[in-house]
N, C-alpha and C positions, 0 to 999 in steps of 0.2 A: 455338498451332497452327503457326506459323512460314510465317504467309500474307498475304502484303498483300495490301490494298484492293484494287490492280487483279487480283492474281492468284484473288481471291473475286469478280471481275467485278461489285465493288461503288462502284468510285473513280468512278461516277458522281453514287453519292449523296451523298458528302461534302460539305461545306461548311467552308471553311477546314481542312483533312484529318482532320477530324471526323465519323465516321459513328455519330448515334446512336439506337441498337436497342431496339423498345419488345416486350414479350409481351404482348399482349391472346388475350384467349378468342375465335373464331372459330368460331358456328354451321358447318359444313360438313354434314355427314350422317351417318346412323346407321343401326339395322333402325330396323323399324315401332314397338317396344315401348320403345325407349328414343331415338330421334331428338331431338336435341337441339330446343330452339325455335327460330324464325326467324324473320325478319320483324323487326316491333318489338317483340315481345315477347323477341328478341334482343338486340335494340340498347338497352330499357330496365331488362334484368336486370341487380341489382345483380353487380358481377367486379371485379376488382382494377385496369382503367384507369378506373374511374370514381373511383378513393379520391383525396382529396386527403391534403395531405402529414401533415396531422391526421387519425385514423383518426374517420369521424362517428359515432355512436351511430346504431340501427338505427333510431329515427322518422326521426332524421334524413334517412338515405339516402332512404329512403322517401319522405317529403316533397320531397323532390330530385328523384327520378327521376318519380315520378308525378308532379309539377305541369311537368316538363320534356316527356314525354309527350304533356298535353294541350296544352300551349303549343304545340309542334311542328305538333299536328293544328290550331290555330286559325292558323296564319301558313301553313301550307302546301292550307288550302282557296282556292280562289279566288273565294271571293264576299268578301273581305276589302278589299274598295275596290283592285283591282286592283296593280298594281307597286309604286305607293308606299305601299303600307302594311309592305311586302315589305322593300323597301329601307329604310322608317323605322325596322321593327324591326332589321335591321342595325346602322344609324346609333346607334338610344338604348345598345342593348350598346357599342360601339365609344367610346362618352362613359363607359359604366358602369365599363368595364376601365381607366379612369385613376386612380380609387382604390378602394380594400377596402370593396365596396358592404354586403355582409353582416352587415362590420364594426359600421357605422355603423346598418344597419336592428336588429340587434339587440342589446338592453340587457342587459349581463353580468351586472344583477340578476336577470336571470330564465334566464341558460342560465351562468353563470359566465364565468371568464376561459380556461378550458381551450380554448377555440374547438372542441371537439366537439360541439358542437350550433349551432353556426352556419348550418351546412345548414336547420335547423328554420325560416327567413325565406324561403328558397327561394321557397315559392309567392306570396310578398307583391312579392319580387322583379320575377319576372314578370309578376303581375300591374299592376306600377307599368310595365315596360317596353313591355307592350301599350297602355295607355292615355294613354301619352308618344306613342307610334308613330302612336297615332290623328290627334292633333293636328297633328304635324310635314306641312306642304305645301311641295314643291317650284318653281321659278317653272315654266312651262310649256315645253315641250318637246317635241322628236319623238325618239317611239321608245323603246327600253331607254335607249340614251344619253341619257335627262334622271336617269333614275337611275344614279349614282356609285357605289353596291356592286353593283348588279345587273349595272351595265357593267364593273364590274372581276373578274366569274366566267366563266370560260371554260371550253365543255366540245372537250375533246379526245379524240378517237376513236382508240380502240387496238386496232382490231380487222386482225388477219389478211383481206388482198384475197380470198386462195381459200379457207379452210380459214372463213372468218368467225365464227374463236375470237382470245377477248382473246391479246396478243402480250408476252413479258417481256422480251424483246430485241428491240428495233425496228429493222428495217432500212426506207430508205427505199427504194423503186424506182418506176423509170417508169410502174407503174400500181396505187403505193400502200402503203401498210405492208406487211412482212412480217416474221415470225417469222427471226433471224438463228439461223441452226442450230450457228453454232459458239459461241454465247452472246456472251458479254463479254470472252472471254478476249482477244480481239483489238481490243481499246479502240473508240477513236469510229470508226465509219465516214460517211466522207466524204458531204455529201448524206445526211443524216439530222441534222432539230433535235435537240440537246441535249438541251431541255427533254423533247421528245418521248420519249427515249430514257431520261431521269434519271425521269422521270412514269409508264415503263413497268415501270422497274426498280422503284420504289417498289410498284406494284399486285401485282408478285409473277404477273404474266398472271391475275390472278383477275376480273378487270373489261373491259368494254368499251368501258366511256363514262366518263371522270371529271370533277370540275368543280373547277377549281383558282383560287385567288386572281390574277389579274395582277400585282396591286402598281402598279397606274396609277391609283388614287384619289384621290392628290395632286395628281394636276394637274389634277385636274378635281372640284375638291369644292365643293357646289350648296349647301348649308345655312348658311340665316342667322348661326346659330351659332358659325358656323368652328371648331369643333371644341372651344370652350371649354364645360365643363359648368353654369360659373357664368351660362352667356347661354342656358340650355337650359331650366334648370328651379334652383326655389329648394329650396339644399341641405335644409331644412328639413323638404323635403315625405318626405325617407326614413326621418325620424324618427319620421312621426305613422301607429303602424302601424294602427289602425282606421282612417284614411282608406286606407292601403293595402289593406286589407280588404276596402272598398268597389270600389276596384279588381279587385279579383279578381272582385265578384260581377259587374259592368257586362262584364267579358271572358271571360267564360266558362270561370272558373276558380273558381267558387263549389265548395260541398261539398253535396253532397246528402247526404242518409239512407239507407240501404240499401232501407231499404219504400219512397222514395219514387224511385227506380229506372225501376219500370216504363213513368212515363212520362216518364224524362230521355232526354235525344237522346247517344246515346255518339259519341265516349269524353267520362266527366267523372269527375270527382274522384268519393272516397267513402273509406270506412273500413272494414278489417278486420277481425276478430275480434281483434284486439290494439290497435286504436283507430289504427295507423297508417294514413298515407295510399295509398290504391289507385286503380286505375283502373278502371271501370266499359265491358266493349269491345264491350256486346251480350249478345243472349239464344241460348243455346245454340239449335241447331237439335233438330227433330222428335228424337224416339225418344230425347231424353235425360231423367233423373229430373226430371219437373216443379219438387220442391220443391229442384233444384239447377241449375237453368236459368239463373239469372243468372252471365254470364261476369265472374268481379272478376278485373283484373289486379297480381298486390303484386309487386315489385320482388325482394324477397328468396326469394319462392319460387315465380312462374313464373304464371298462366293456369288459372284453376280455378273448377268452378260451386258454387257458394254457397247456404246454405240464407240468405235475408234477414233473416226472422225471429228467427233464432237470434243471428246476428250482433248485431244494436242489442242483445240481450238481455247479452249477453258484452261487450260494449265500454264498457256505460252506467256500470259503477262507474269504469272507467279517465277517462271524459271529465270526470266530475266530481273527477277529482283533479287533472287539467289545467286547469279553470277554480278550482282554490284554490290552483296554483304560481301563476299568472298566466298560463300558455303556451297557453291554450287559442288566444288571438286567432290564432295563427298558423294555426291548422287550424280555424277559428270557420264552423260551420253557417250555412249562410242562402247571402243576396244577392237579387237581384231574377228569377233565372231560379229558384232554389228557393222560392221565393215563390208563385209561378205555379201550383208542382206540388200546392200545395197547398189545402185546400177553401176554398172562399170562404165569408166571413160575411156577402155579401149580392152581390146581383148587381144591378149598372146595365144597365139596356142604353137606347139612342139610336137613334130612328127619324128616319130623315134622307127627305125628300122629295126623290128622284134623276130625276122624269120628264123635265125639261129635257132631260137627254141623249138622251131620247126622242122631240124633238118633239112633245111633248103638253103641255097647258096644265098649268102646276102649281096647287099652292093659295096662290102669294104673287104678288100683282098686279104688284109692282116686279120681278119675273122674267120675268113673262109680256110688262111692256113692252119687255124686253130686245131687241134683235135675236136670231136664231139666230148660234152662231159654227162658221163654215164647218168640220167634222171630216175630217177623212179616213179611208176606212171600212175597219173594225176586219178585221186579219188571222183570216183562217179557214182552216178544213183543207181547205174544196174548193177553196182559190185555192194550197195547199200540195201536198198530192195528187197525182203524175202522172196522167191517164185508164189508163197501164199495170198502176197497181195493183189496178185493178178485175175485172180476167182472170184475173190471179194467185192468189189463195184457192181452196181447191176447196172444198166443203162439208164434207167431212169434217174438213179444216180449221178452219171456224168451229165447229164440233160442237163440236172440242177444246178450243178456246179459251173458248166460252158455259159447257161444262161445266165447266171447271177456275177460272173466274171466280171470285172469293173472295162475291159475291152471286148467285149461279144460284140455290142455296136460297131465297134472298128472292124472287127473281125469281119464281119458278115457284110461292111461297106469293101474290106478290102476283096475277100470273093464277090462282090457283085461288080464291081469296076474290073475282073482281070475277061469281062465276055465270054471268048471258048473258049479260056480254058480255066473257068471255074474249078473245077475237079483238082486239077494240078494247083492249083491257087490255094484249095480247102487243105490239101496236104500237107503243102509251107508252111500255112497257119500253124494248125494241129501240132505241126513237130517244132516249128516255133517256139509255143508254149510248153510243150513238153520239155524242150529244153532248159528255159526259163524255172521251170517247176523243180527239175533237174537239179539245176543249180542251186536251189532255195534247199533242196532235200541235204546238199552236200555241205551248206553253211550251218542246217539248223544241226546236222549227226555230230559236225565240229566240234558245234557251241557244246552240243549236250554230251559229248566227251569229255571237256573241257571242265564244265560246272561238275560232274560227278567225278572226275578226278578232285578237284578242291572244296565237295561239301564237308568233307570230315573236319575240316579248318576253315569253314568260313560259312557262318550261319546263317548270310544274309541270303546263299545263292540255294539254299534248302528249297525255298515255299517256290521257286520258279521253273525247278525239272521237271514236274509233274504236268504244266502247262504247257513247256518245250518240248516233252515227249505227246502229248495230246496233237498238238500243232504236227508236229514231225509224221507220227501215223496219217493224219488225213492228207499230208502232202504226199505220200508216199501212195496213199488209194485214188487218187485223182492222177499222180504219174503212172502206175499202174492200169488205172481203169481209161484212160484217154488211147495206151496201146492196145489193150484188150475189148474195147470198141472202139476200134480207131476209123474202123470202116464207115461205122455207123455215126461216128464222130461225123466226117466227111457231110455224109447226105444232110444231117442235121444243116451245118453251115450253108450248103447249096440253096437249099430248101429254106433258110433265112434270108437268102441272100436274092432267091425270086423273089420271096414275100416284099422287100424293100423295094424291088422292083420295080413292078409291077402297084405296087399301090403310090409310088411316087414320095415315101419318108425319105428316098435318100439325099437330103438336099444340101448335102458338104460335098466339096473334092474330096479323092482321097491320095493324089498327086500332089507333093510339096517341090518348088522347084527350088534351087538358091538363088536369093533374091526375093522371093514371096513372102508376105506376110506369112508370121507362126501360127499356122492352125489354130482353133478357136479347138474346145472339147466337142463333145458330141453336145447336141441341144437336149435342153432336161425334159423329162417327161409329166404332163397335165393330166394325166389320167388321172380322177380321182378314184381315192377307196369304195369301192361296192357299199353298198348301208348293210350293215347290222344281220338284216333279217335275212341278205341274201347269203353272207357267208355266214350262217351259223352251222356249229358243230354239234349234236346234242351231246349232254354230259358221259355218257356211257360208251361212245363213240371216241370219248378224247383222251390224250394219254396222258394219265397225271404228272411226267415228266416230261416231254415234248411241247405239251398243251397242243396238238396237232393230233390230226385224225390216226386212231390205231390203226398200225399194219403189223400183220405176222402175230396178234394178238396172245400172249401168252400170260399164265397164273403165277404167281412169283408164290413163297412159303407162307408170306403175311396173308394173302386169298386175294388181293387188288389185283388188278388186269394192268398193266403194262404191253406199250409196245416191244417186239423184240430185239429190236437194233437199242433202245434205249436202255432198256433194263438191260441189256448187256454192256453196254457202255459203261450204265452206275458202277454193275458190280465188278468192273474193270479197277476202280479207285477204291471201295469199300464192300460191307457185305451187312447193311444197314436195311433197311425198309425205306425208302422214299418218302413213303405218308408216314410213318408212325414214326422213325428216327431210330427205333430199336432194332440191336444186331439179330438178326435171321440166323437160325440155327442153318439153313442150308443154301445152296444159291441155286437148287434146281428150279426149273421152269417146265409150264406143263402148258402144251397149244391149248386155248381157250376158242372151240372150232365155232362154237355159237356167236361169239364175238363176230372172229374173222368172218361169220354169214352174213353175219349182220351189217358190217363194214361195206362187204360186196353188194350186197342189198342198196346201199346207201349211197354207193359209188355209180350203178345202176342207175340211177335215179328213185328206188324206192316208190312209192304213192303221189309222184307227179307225171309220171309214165302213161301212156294209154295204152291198150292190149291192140294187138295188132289186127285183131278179127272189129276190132269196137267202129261203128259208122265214125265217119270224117274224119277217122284218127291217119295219120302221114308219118313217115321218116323226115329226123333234119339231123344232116351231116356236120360236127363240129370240125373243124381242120385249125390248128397251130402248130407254132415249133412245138410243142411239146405233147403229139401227137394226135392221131383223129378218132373218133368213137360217133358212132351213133346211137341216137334214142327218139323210141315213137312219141308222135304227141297228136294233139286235136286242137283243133282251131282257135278255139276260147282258152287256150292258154294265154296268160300272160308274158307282159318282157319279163317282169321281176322273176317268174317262174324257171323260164328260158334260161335265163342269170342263174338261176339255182341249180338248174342242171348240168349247166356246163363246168359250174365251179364243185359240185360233185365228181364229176366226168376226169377231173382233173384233180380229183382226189383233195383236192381242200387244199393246196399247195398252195395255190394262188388268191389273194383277196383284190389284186388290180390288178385289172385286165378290161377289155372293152372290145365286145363284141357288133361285128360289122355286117352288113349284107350286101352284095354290088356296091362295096364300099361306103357304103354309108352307115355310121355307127347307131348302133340299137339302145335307147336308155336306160338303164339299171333299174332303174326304182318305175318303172311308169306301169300302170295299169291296163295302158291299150293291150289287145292282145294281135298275136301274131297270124288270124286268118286276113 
């Protein structure tokens, strides 16, 4: 091309006048129908930077990348003993990469000497590397600086002061990065780091935040070891690959079974219809084919729901040719967490006598001689709680939440089975749950104590306070709002719990005796979706945040209409615009009353309404759990109209639902009309 390094505004990256240029594949974007993957089902599809310089056989890869996958998800959760576990996985790889660790794990009587199937030890690898990691203790210390790789990652911020997009030419100025507009052609500019500059050039302006190695490790390196592998661990132990096996099952890198899936905790390991190694990411969400609901992740071809059954069926002659090569050990079913999933051939259980914690006499005299030992009393949600939250919930509020409850069904079967004394029955519940909720409020204040004590040192547990404090406020307004309607709570349940009644849904026990079969769930509900036309919302009516119908409608600075509870919410996290994305000079809000008329209008029913003086026109009473309203109408209305109105009436909350008359269900979509 007849262009040198500086005149390609690239002499920043060189290294000894060496600039070397790699092509990897880069998720970016696409339409809807073929949009590449992203995320880590990006970062773990097999492309051409992940080959090594031997091309692997496709178990191979496989086995690579899936056991790579999960490993990633077990060192970057933080329940993992905090920072040093973090940096000890660092540390055991950094011992590993001194010699050809693959080499040695696996025996060329069972993959050959072509080193194409070397990758095949992969998961034993890691598995040895997490259970070294576990072991390794640092002397004590303050801060990130007791760990040595975790203090030698630095992250550096590339972002543009005004525009606050990442920058590929970095200019320094008096109030911070900025975007240099004539690029690189005009070399270093003075007052702007280096690094900063050769770090921005590198990201190509595609990033904001990157985290780069220092190169300050050596002088400050913490382990016993001093870097020697021979004082870490005995060479020996990489050879003995069932004891690495073992490893894998104690780290959570066992293999499950396809069928036994439903109750593994993703992501883990598991197998494809070609017996290679997959990842198991979750269950599809609602509305997809049941018998293809299970999300398996394979390497080689992307993120796809899986019939389970079919699969072990398709795979089972290939595993027993892997256990007559010998290679099965590498990919060998079991461990102690697939263990678990499995039925038991007998059950212990240990009844432990706990009243001491109760001040109350036990039944061992050498106890009761004991002194009491002074406690201090146990964190609860009323000592957690502001008194503010208790104002905040409106009932319609808890309505939503009681009903959407994943046991409101039990709930309402167990008040309708206690006869007279429903009332006292609805109580239990209520406070039940309450307590239940209680409890959740007093794990999640822990947890988020917890991670904000160790964000300053540990960057991983940053992006997740923000959604533990979100979670924690609305448990805290549902424990709150269920005692400050609690009454109202009550009749709600009663009042579900006739409805079952009397229309004869209730068709389980709700009495389990010992001995009885286990309860079945509640039976799922066939209601379908209303069509289209009966739940629509018009545009002006809907809240560009929610997408649900305005309430408390107010004008935000940008001039868009926002609901109130929502635009407060937003501007709870940012102080942005919603539509436009740009910062708002102010976060006031101004009631939009013509809205809110309009809304009432609409909830009314609007122009499907008859006037009450009009010939033939009648009242019809709507009655559900979630309250009763009437509206006039006249004879030549329609069901679908009907339908309209009620799901107006109900303020647009609801899109299923089915309306009944002397019990018999009315159809959504039909023309007849209701004289």
């Amino acid at each position: 091309m007849g262009v040198t390094l500086k005149q390609a505004g690239l002499a920043e990256l060189a290294v000894n006048g060496v600039v070397d240029i790699y092509a990897v594949t880069r998720a970016t974007s696409g339409s809807l129908s073929t949009a590449p993957p992203r995320g880590r089902d990006s970062i773990y599809r097999s492309h051409a930077h992940w080959e090594p310089p031997t091309v692997q056989r496709d178990r191979a890869t496989a086995m690579f990348l899936s056991s790579l996958r999960v490993f990633a998800s077990n060192v970057e959760r933080p329940d993992n003993e905090s920072d040093n576990f973090e940096d000890a996985v660092l540390h055991v790889f950094d011992l590993l990469t001194k010699y050809e660790t693959l080499d040695r794990i696996i025996p060329s009587a069972l993959v050959g000497t072509t080193h194409a199937r070397v990758f095949e030890g992969s998961r034993l690898l890691f598995g040895f590397a997490l259970e070294k990691a576990r072991s390794l203790k640092l002397p004590e210390g303050d801060g990130v600086s007791n760990f040595p790789y975790l203090a030698s990652i630095k992250e550096v911020d590339l972002v543009d002061r005004k525009t606050r997009e990442p920058v590929m030419y970095a200019l320094q100025t008096g109030d911070g990065l900025a975007e240099n507009v004539s690029g690189g052609s005009e070399g270093a500019v003075a007052g702007t780091d280096p690094e900063v500059r050769r770090l921005a050039l590198l990201s190509a302006g595609s990033t904001a935040l990157l985290l780069t190695f220092t190169g300050s490790l050596a002088s400050d390196y913490r382990y016993s070891d001093n870097g020697d592998v021979t004082c870490a661990w005995d060479e020996g132990e990489l050879m003995e690959m069932h004891n690495l096996s073992e490893f894998c099952g104690r780290n959570k890198l066992a293999i499950h079974k396809p069928s036994q899936l439903a109750g593994a905790v993703a992501p883990c390991l598991t197998f494809d219809r070609r017996a290679h190694l997959a990842v198991y990411t979750g269950q599809e969400a609602c509305g997809a084919d049941p018998s293809r609901s299970t999300l398996m992740f394979r390497p080689m071809h992307g993120t796809e729901g899986v019939d389970v059954a079919v699969i072990e069926q398709v795979f089972a002659g290939t595993l027993k040719q892997h256990e007559a090569d010998g290679t099965a050990v590498f990919d060998a079913l079991g461990g102690a967490a697939v263990r678990r999933l499995q039925s038991p051939d007998e059950i212990v259980m240990f009844v432990v006598d706990t009243s001491a914690s109760m001040r109350v006499p036990t039944d061992f005299d050498e106890v009761n001689e004991e002194l009491p030992i002074p406690r201090e009393p146990p964190m609860t949600a009323n000592a957690i709680v502001d008194p503010e939250f208790f104002g905040r919930p409106k009932f319609d509020d808890i309505k939503d939440f009681l009903i959407k409850h994943e046991s409101f069904e039990d709930m309402s079967g167990i008040v309708a089975d206690a006869h007279g004394r429903k009332r006292h029955a609805a109580t239990e519940v209520v406070e039940l749950l309450r307590n239940t909720i209680g409890a959740d409020i007093v794990r999640k204040h822990k947890e988020l104590e917890r991670r904000r004590a160790r964000v300053r040192t540990n960057y991983y547990l940053r992006h997740g306070i923000q959604e533990l404090e979100a979670q924690l406020e609305q448990s805290k307004l549902s424990w709150a709002g269920l005692k400050t309607h609690e009454q109202a709570a009550y009749a709600l349940l009663q009042f579900r719990a006739e409805t079952v009644l009397s229309s004869g849904s209730l068709s389980q026990r709700w009495i389990w005796s010992l001995g009885d079969d286990v309860p079945t769930g509640s039976p799922p509900n066939h209601i379908s979706s209303l069509p289209a036309s009966v739940v629509e919302i018009s545009h002006p009516l809907r809240c560009p945040i929610s997408h649900t119908l305005m309430r408390d409608a107010v004008t935000a600075a940008d001039g868009h209409v926002y609901s109130g509870d929502a635009i407060s919410r937003w501007f709870k996290t940012r102080k942005s615009s919603p539509m436009t994305g740009l910062e708002l000079p102010d976060t006031t809000l101004t009631e939009n009353c013509d809205v809110c008329d309009a809304v009432n209008a609409w909830i009314d029913g609007g122009n499907l309404t008859a006037d009450s003086t009009a010939k033939g026109s009648f009242p019809i009473v709507f009655v559900s759990p979630y309250g009763t309203f009437e509206r006039q109408v006249i004879g030549s209305m329609t069901m679908a109209a009907v339908h309209k109105l009620a799901f107006r009436g109900l303020a647009g909350r609801y899109t299923v639902f089915q309306l009944a008359k002397d019990n018999i269900a009315l159809p959504a979509g039909s023309a007849a009309t209701i004289a």
